[in-house]
Structures are given as C-alpha cells and as structure tokens.
Backbone bond lengths (Angstrom), bond angles and torsions (degrees), N, CA, C in turn:
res aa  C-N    CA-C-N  psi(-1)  N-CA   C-N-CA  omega(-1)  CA-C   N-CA-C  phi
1 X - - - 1.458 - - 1.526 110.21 -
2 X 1.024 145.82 155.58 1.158 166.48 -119.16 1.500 106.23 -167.64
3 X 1.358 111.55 92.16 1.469 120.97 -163.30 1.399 117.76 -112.09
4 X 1.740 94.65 6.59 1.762 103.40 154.14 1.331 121.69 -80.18
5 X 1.334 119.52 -8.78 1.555 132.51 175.72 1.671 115.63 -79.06
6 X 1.273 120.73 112.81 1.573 121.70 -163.38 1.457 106.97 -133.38
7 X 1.088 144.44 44.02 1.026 152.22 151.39 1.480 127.19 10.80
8 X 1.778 103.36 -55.51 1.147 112.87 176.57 1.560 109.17 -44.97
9 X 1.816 119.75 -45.67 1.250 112.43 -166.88 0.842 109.41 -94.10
10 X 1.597 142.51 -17.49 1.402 152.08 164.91 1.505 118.60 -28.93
11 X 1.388 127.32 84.46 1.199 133.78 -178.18 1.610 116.52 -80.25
12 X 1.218 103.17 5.28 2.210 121.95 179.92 1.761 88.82 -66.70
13 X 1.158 111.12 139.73 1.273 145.30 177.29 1.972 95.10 -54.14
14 X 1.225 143.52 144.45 1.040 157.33 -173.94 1.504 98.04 -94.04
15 X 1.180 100.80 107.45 2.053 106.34 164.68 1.534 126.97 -119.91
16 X 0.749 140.87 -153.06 1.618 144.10 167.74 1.405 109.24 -92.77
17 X 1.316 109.89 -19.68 1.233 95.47 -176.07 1.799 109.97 -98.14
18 X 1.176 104.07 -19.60 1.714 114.91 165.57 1.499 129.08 -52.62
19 X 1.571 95.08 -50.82 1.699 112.76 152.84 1.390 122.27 -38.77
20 X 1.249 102.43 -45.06 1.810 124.35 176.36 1.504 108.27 -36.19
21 X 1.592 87.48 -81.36 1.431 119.64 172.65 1.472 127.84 -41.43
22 X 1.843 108.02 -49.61 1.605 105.57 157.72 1.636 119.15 -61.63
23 X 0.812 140.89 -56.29 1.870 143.65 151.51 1.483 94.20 -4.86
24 X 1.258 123.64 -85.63 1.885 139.10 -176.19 1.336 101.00 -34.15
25 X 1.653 117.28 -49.54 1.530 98.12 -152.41 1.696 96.67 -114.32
26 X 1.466 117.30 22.99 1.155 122.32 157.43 1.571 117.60 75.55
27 X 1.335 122.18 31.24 1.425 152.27 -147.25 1.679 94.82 -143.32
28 X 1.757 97.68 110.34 1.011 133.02 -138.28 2.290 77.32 -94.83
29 X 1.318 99.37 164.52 1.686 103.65 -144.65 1.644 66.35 -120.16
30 X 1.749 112.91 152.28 1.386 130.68 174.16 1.514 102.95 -125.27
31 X 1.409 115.40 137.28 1.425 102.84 175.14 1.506 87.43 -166.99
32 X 1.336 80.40 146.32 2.093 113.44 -176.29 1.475 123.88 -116.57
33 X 1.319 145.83 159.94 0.764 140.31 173.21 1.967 113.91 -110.01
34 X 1.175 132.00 134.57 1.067 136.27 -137.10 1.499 122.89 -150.78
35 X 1.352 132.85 109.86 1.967 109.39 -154.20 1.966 86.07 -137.72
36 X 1.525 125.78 -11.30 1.524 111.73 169.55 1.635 112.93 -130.42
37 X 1.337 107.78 165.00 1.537 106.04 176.97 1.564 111.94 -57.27
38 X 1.237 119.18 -53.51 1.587 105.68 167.42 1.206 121.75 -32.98
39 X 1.398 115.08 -83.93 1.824 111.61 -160.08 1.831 90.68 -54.04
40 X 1.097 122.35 -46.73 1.792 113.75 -161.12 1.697 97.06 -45.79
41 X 1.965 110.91 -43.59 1.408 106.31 -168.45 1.552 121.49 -54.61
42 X 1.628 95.13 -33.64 1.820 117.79 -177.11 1.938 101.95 -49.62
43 X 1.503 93.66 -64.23 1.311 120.88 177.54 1.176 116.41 -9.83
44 X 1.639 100.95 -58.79 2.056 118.21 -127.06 1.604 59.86 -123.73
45 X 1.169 141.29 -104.66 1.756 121.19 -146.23 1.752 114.97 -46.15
46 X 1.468 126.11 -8.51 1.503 112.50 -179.48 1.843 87.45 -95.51
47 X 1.724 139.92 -11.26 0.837 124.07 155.52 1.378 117.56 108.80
48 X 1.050 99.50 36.91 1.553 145.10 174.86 1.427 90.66 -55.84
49 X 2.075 138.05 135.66 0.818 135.75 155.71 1.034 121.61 -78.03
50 X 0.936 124.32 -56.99 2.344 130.00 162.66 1.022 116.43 -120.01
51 X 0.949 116.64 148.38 1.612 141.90 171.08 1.668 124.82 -105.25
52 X 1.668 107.79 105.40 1.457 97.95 -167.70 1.652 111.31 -96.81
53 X 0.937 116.40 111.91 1.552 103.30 -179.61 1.544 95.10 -76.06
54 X 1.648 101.44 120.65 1.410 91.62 -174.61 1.506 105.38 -119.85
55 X 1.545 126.24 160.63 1.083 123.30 169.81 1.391 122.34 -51.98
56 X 1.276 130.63 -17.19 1.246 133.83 157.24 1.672 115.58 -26.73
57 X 1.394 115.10 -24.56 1.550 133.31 -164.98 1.743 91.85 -53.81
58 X 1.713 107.84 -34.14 1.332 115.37 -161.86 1.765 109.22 -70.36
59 X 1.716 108.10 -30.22 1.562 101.47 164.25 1.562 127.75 -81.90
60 X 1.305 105.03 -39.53 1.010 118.59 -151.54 2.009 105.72 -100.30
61 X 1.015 109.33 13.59 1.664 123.84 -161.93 1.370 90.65 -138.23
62 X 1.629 116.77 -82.15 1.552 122.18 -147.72 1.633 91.99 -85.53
63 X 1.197 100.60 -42.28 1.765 97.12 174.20 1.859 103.75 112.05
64 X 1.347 116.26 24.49 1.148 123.43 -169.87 1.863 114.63 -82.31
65 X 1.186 143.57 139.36 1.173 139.40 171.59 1.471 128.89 -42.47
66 X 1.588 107.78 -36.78 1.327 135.94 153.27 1.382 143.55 -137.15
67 X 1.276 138.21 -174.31 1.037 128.06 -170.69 2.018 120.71 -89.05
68 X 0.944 78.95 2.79 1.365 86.92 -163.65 1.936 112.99 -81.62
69 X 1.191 114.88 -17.68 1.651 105.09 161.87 1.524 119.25 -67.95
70 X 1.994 127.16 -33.38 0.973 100.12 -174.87 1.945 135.05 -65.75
71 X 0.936 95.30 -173.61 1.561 94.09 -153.06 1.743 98.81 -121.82
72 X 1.246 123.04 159.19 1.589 125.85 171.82 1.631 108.59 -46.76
73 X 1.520 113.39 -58.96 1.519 134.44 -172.98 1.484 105.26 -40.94
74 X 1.590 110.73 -49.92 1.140 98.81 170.69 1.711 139.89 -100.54
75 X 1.380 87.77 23.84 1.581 95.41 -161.08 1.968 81.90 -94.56
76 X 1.321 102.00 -42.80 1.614 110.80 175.26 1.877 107.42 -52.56
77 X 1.688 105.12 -64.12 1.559 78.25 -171.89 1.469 114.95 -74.20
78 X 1.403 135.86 -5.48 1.341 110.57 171.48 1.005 110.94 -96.65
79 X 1.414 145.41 18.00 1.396 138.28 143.38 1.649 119.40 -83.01
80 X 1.554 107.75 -21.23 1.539 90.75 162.24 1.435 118.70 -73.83
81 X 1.642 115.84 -16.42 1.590 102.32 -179.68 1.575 95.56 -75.56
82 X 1.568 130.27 -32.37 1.328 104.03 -172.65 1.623 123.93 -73.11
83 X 1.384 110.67 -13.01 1.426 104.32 -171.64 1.673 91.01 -98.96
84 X 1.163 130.51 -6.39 1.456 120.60 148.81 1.190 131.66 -49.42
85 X 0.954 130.65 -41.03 1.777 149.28 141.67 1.434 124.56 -61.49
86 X 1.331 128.89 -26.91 1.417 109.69 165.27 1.496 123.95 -120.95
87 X 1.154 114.95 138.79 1.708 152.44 -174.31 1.286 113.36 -81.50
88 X 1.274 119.77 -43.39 1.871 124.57 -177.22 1.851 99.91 -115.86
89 X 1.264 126.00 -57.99 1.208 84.81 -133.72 1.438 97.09 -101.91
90 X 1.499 132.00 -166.81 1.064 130.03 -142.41 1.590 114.59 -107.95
91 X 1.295 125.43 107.96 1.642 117.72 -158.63 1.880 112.79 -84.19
92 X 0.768 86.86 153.13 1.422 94.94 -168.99 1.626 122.35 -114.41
93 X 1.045 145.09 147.07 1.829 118.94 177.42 0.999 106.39 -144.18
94 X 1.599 122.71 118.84 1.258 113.48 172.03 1.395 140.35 -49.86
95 X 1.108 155.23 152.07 1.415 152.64 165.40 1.745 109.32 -92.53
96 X 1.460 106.84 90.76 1.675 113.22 173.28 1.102 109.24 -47.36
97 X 1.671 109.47 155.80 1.239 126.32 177.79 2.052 105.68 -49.16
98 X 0.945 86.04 165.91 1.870 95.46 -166.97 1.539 128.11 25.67
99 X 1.281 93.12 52.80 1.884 110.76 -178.63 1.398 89.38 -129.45
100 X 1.026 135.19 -9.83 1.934 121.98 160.86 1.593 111.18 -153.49
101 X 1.371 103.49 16.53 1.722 84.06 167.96 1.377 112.65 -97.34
102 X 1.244 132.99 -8.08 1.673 138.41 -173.45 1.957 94.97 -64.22
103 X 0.971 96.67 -61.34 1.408 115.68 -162.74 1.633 135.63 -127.74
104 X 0.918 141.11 121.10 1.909 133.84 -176.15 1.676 87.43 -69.88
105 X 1.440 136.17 -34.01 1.278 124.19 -169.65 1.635 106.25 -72.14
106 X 1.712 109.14 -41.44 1.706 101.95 -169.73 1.638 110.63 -88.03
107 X 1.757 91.08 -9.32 2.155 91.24 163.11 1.144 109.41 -82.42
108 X 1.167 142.70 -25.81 1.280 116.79 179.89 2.089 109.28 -88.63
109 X 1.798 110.07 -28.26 1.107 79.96 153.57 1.647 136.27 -73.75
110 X 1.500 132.29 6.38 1.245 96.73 -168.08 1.647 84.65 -105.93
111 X 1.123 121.22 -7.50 1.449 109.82 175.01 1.572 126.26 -57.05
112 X 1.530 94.59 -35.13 1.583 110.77 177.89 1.516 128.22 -70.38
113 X 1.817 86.97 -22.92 1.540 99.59 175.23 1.580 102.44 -82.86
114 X 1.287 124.20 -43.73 1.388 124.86 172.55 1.721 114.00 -29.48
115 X 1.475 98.61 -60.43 1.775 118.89 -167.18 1.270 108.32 -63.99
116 X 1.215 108.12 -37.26 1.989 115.02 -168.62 1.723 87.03 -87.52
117 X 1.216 131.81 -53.42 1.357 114.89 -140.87 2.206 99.31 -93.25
118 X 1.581 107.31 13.51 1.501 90.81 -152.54 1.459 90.42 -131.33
119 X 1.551 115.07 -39.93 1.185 113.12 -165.68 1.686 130.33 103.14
120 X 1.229 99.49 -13.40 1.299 125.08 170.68 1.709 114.62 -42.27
121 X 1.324 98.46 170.24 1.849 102.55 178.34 1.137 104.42 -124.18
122 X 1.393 128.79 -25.55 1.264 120.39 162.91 1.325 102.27 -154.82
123 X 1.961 110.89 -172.42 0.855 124.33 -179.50 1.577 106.92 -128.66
124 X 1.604 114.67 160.97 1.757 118.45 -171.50 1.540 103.65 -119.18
125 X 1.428 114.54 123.02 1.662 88.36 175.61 1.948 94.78 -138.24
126 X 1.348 93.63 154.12 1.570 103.83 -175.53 1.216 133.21 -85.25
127 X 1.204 130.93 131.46 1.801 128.29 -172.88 1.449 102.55 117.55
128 X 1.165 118.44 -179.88 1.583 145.26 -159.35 1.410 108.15 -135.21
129 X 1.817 127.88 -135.06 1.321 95.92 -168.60 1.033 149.97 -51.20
130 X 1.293 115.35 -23.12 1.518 138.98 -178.76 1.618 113.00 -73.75
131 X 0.967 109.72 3.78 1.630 115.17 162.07 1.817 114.32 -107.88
132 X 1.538 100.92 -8.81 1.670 102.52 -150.59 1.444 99.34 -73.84
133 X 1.287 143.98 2.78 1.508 155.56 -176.86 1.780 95.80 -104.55
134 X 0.828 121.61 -60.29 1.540 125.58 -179.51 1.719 103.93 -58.72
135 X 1.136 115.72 -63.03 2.006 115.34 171.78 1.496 106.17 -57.40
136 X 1.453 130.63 -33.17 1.489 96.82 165.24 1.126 118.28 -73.17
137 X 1.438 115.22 -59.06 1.557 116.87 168.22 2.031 116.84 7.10
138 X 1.456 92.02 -83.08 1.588 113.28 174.65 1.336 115.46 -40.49
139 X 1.535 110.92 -70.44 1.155 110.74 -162.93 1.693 112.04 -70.58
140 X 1.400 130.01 -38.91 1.105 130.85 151.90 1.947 128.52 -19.31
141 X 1.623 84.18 -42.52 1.574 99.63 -169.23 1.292 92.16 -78.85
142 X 1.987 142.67 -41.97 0.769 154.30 -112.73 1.438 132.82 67.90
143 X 1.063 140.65 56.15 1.241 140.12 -150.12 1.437 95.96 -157.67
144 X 1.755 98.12 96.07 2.066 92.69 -172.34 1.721 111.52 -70.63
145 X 1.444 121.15 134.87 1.135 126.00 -167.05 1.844 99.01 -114.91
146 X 1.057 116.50 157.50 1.803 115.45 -164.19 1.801 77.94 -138.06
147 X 1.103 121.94 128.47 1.853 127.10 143.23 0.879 150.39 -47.75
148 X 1.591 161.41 -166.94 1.358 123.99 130.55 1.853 81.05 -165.87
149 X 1.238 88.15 150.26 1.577 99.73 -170.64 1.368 91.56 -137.47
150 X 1.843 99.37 173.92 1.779 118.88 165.55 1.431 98.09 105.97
151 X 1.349 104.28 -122.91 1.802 112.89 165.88 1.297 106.65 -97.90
152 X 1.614 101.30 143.44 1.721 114.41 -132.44 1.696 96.94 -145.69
153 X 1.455 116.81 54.54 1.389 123.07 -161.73 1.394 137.70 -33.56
154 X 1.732 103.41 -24.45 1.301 116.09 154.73 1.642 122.92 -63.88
155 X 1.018 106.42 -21.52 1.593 121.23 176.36 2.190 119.25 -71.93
156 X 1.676 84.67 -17.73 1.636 99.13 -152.65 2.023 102.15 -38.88
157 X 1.429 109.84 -31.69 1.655 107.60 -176.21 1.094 105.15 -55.51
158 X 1.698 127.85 -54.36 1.422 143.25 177.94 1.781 85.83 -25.07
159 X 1.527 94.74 -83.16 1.688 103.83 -141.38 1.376 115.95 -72.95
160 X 1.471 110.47 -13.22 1.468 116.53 170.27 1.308 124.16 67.99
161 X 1.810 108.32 4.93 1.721 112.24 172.51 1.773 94.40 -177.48
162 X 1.143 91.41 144.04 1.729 98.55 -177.75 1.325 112.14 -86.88
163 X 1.368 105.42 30.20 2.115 103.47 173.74 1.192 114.29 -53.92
164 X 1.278 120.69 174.52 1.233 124.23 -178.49 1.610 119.54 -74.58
165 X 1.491 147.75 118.51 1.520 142.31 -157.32 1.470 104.76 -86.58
166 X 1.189 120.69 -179.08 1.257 112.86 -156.75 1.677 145.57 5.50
167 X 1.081 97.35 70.11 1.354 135.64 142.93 1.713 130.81 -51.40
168 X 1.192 83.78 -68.44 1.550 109.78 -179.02 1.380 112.57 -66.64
169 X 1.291 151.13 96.39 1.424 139.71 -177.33 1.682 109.58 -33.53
170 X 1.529 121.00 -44.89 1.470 105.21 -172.01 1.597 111.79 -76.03
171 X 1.352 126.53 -34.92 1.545 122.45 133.55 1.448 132.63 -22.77
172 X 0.948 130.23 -77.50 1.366 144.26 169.53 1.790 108.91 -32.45
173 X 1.333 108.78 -61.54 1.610 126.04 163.33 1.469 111.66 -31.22
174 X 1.378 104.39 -74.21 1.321 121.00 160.70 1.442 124.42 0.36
175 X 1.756 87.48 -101.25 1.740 104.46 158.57 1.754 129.08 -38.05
176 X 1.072 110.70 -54.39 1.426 101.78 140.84 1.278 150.97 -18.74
177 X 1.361 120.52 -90.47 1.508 118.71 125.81 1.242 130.23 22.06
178 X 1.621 98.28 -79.10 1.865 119.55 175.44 1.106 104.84 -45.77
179 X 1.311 119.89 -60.72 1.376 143.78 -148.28 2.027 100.22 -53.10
180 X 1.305 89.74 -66.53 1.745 107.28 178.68 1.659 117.57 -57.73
181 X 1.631 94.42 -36.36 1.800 82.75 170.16 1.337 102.23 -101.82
182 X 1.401 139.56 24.79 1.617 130.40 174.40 1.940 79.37 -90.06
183 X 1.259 111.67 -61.60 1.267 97.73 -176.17 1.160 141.96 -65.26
184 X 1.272 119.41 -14.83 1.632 125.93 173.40 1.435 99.57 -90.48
185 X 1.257 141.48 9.53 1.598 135.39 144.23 1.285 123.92 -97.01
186 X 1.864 106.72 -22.48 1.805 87.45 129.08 1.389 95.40 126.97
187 X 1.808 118.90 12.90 1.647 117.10 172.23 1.701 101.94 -64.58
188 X 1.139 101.95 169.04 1.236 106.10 -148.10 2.028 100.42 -112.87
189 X 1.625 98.81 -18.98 1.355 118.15 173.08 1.113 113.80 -139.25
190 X 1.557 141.21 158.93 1.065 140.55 176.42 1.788 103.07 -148.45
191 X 1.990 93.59 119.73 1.718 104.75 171.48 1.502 113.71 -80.81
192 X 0.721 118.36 111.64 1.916 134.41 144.82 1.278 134.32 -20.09
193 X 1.117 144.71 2.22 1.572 142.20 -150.73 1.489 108.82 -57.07
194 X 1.724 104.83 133.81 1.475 118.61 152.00 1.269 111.65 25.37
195 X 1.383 109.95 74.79 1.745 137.86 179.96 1.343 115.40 -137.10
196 X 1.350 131.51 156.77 1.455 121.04 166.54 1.172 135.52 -36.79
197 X 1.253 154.86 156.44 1.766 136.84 171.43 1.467 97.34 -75.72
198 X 1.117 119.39 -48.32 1.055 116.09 -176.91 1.961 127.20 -61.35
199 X 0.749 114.93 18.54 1.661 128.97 -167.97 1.685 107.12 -149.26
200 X 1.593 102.77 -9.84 1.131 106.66 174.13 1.889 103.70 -93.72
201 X 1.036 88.25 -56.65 1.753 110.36 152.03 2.073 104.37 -17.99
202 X 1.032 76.60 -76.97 1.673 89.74 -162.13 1.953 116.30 -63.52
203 X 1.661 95.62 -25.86 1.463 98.29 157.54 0.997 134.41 -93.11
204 X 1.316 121.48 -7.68 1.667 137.21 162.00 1.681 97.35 -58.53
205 X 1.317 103.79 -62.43 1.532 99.18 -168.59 1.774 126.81 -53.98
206 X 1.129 78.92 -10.69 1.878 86.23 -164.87 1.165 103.41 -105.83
207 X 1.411 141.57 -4.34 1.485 145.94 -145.43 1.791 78.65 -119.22
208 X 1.344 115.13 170.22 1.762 151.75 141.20 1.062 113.70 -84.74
209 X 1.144 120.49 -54.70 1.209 145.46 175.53 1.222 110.93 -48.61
210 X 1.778 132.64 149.15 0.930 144.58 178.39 1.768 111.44 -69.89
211 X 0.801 139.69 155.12 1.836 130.44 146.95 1.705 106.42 -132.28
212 X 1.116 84.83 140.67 1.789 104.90 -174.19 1.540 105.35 -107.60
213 X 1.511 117.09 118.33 1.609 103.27 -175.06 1.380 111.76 -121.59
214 X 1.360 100.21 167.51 1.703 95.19 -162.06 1.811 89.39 -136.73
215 X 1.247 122.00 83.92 1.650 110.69 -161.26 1.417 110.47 88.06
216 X 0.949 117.26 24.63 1.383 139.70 175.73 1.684 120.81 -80.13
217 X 1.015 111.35 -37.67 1.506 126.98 -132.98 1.315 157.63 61.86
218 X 0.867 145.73 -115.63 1.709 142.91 169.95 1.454 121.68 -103.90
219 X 1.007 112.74 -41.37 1.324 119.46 179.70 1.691 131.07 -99.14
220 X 1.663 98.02 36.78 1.255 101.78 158.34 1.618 104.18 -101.59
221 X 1.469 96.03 159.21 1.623 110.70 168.75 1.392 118.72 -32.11
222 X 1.669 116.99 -57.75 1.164 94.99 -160.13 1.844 80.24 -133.22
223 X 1.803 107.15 -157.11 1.327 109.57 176.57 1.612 105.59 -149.75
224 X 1.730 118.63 132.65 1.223 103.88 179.46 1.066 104.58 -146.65
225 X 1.370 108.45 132.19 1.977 117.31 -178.61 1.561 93.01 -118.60
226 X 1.832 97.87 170.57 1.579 108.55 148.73 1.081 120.24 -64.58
227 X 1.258 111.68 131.56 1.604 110.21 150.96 1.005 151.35 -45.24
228 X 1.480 120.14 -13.80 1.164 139.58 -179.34 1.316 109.94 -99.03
229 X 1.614 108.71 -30.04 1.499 93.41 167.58 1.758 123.73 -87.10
230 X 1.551 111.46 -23.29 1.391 109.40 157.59 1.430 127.38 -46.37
231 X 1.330 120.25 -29.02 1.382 131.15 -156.95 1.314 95.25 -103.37
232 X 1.545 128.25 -3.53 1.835 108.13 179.54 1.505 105.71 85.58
233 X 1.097 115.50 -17.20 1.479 113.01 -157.60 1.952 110.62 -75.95
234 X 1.732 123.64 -33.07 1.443 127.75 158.24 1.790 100.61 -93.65
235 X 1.141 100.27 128.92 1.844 116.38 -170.26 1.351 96.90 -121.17
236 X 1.779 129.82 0.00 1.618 116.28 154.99 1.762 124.79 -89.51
237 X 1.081 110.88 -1.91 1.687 126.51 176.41 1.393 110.81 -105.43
238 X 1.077 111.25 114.94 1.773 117.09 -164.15 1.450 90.72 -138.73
239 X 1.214 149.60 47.55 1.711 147.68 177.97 1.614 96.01 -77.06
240 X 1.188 104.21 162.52 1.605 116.88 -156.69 1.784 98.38 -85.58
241 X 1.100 116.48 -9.46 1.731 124.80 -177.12 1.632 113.48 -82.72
242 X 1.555 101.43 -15.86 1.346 103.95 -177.21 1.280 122.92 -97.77
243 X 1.270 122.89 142.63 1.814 130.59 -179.18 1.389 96.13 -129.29
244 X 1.017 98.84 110.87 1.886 105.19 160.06 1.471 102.34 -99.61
245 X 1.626 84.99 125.92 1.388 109.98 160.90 1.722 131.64 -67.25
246 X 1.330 95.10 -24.74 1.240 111.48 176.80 1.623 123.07 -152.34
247 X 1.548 106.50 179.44 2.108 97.62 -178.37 0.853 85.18 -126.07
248 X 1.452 152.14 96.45 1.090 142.67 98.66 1.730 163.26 49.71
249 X 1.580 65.13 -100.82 1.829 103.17 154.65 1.884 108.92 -52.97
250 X 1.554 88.25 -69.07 1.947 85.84 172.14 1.431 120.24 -23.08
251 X 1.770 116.12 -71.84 1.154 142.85 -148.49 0.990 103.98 -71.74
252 X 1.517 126.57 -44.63 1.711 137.09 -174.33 2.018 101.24 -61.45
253 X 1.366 83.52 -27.09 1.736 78.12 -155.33 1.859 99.24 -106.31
254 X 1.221 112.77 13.13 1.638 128.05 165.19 1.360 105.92 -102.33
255 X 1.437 106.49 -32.66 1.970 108.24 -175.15 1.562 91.00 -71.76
256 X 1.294 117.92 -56.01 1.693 120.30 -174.26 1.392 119.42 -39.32
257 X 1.414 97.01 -62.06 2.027 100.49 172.28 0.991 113.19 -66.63
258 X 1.709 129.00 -22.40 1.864 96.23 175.62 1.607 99.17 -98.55
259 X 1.007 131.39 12.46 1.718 128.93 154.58 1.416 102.08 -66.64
260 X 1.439 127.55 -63.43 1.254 135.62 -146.24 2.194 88.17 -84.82
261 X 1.053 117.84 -16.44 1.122 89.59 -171.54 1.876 99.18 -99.34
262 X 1.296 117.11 -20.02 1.414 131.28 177.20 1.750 93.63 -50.53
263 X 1.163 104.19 -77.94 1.604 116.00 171.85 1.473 122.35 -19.26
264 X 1.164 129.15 -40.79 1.385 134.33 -165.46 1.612 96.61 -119.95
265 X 0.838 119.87 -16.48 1.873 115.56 172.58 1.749 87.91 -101.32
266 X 1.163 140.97 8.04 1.717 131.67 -179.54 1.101 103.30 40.09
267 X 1.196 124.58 22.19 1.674 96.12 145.87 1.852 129.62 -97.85
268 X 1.395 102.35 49.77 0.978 119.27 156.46 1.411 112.51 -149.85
269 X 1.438 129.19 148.21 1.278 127.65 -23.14 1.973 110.05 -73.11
270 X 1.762 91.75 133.76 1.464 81.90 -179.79 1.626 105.57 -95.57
271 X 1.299 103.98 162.81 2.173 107.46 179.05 1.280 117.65 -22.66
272 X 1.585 133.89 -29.66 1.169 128.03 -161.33 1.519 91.56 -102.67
273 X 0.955 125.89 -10.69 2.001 128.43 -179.14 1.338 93.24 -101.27
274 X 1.449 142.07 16.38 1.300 119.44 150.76 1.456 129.31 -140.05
275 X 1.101 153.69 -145.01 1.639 157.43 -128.66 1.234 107.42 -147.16
C-alpha cells in the first residue's frame, strides 16, 4: 500500500483516473447514491468519492417496485441537479433500462446525450457481453463507461428473485468472464452486486480496474450503497449488505409531530419567530 496516498485530504477533483490510482495505493473507493443537488452537496463536501445517480431514483424517489419505468429524460434531469451540487467528487449516471439494450448504435447515442446534456463524468450500464459493443463504442469515442455485474436489477424479470448471483460455479464463471471482457473494452470501473465475497475477492484480483461492491464483500476496491438506505431513511429494505448509520425515518417523523403539534397548541410561531 502506498501510504503517501491520502485522499481524505485530497481536495483534486475525482476522475477515472484517481480511482486508478486509489486501486494502486490500496485506498478503499467511497461511493453514494444521489437523485438532488442537496443531498449530492451533503455528499461531495463530507467527501464522498462518486456519486451514482442511480436508477434506483425509480424506488426510492418515484416510489416504483422496480427500476425499470425510469426513463433517460429523467435519469438526465436528476443528474443535472446532482452535478449541480457537487465540486469534488465524481458523478456518475445510470443508463435506464432500454437506453442501450436495442442497439450499441442508440447506446452510445443516448450516452452522449446523457454527457453533453447533464454534465456528468460518466456513465454505468448493466450486463456483460452483451454490452461489450456498446462500452467500446463509448469509450473509443471518449465517453468513460463503469460496468456492473452479478445481480443486475434491470434484469430482475429474467431472474425472477433478487438472490444472491453466483452461487452456482457455472454462474459465478460466467460473471467472471464478464468481468475480463467488461474490462478489455475498456470501462474504467466495474460494480459488483450481491455475489459471494469470495468471487468478489477473486475478481478484484484479476481486474486493473477498480470494482465497487454492493453485497460484494470486503475485498472489493471500493463500496457503494443508497443513501437512503444508509441514512435509516427506507425501513422496508433490510438486505444483509446494509448498515445504517442512522434512523432517519424515526427522526423526520418525531420532528413532524412536534411541528404539527406546536401548530395547533400556537406555540408556533411565537413573537420572536416573526416580523
């Protein structure tokens, strides 16, 4: 490890190639999930390494069962509010379901529309070979592309249950596989989902490339949850990958009742709270 590398104080703008560099010097990768300029601002000044605006926006925002209604339109405007809010670290944008599986020609256009119209630094898109024509595409053009393998939420009809993926050795292989040609077409990161540690383990080691895991285990590069579930704030998703730091949910909804009860007993606003 390389213990001239300090990150914490490193106020340099977050790039792909920094990621690089944390991988080398053994400096473990932070990443959040992020859908307004506020929380992104919270994010990116407590020093947040990336910021994924992820389609997740579709549960945890619109309130959808899965991810699969959101749309490009909006994956664009709520990533311009997040890169409106952050200064350092590195934004990310998901690619919604049917914005690159039709075509490698209409993924790399909607990626481009993503990059030009949002501000973003890159883009994330899901699956293994069947993306590997669309990630050269991009990155060729310049357009940094990030992977993400394992359980693949746009996929959830495919798999018919969000268990954990590779399991199965000819699975596991598989993902693997992905892993080596996601990177020899040239994403620049690769996410992990809800896989063994041990296979997470074993693709960390073999990659250059960074991997970010989410149910991963320990020994990926970096680590990235929602925010909303770190924060306590959704109290029906309890998966074994998650640590809340905090409840949230509680606090929001204790601040509410003694507003609402201040209000109706008038003691709010008292003379000194007004004009």
């Amino acid at each position: 490890m390389n213990t001239n590398y300090t990150p914490d104080i490193d106020t340099r703008k977050v790039t792909t190639i920094r990621l690089s560099e944390m991988k080398k010097a053994g400096c473990k990768i932070s990443c959040l999930t992020a859908y307004d300029a506020l929380t992104a601002r919270i994010l990116d000044e407590s020093g947040i390494d990336v910021i994924l605006v992820g389609d997740s926006l579709g549960n945890v925002f619109q309130g959808h069962e899965t991810t699969l209604p959101v749309t490009l339109e909006e994956i664009i405007y709520h990533t311009k509010c997040v890169v409106r809010g952050t200064n350092r670290a590195l934004v990310v944008a998901d690619m919604p379901f049917m914005s690159y599986q039709v075509s490698s020609e209409e993924a790399f256009r909607n990626a481009g529309k993503i990059m030009k119209e949002t501000g973003a630094s890159a883009v994330k898109l899901e699956g293994g070979k069947l993306v590997i024509e669309a990630i050269t595409r991009m990155t060729e053009a310049g357009i940094p592309a990030m992977g993400h393998l394992g359980l693949t939420p746009q996929s959830i009809h495919k798999f018919g249950t969000y268990r954990t993926r590779g399991v199965d050795p000819e699975e596991a292989e598989n993902i693997y596989n992905d892993a080596l040609k996601l990177e020899n077409a040239g994403v620049f990161a690769l996410v992990l989902e809800k896989i063994p540690a041990e296979l997470g383990k074993k693709i960390t080691e073999a990659l250059k490339i960074p991997t970010i895991g989410i149910g991963a285990g320990p020994y990926c590069d970096g680590q990235v949850l929602v925010y909303t579930d770190l924060l306590g704030l959704t109290i029906d998703f309890s998966p074994r990958f998650v640590r809340r730091y905090a409840m949230l949910y509680d606090e929001i909804k204790s601040s509410v009742s003694r507003f609402i009860k201040d209000v109706r007993e008038q003691k709010f606003p008292t003379m000194e709270e007004s004009y």
